[in-house]
N, C-alpha and C positions, 0 to 999 in steps of 0.2 A: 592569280593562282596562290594556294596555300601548299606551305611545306612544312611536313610533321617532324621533329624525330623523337623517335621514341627511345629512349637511350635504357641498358640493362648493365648493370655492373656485375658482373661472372665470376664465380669465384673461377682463378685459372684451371683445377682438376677436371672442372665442368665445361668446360670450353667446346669440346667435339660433341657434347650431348645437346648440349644447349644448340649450337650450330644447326644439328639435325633436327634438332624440335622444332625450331621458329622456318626451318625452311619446309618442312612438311606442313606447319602449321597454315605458312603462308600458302602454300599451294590449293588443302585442302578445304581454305576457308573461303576461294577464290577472292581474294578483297580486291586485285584488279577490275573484277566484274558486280562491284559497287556501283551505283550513280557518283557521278561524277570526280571519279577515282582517276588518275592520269599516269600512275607512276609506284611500281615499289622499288624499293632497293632494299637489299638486306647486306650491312657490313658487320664482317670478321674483323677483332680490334689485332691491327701491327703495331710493334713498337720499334722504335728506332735509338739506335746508339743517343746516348749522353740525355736519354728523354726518361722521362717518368713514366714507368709500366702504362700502359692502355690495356684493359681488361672489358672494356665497355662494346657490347657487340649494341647497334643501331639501325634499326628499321627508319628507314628515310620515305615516308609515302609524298604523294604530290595531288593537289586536289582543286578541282577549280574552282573552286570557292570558299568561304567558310560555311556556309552552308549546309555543302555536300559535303563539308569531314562532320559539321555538328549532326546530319541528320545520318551517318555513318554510326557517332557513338552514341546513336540512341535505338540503331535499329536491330535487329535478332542475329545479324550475323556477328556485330560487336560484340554480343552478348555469347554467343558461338563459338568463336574466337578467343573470349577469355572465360571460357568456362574449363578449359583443360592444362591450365596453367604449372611450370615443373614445380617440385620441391621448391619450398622459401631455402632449403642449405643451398643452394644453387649460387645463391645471392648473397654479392660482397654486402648489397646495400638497396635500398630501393629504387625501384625505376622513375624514371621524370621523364616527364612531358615535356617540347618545345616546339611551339607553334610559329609561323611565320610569312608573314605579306609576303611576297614576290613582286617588288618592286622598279627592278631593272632588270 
């Protein structure tokens, strides 16, 4: 299994837009109903006393292969997906990618 996260740093005003964006976006682009897609998750950043702000909201996908996410960001709903992207002011910074084996 592979696990994605796709991390977005928010500027904080943008917080409850952005929220709405990415959960509509996820719905309406259905990427559960990929080949071989096993998992989203969409996290809202908390922060916690004596810690440094979290402003990063994170799409956590899960996929059973590398395959099925590389043949994911090649195919039209990837392209779908990120064709309706918000405002760059939205953004403390750019987004990053972090891919990963499933190991244990």
């Amino acid at each position: 299994m592979v696990v994605v996260f796709t991390r977005f740093p928010i500027k904080k005003e943008y917080n409850e837009e952005y929220a709405k964006h990415i959960k509509e976006a996820a719905e309406k682009h259905h990427i559960l109903e990929q080949p071989g897609c096993m998992e989203v998750k969409l996290l809202y950043p908390q922060n916690v006393p004596n810690s440094a702000n979290n402003n990063t909201f994170t799409i956590v996908t899960g996929w059973k292969d590398m395959k099925s996410f590389s043949d994911y960001t090649q195919s039209e709903a990837f392209k779908k997906s990120h064709a309706n992207l918000p405002s760059r002011e939205w953004f403390a910074s750019k987004p990053e990618v972090e891919v990963y084996e499933v190991i244990a």
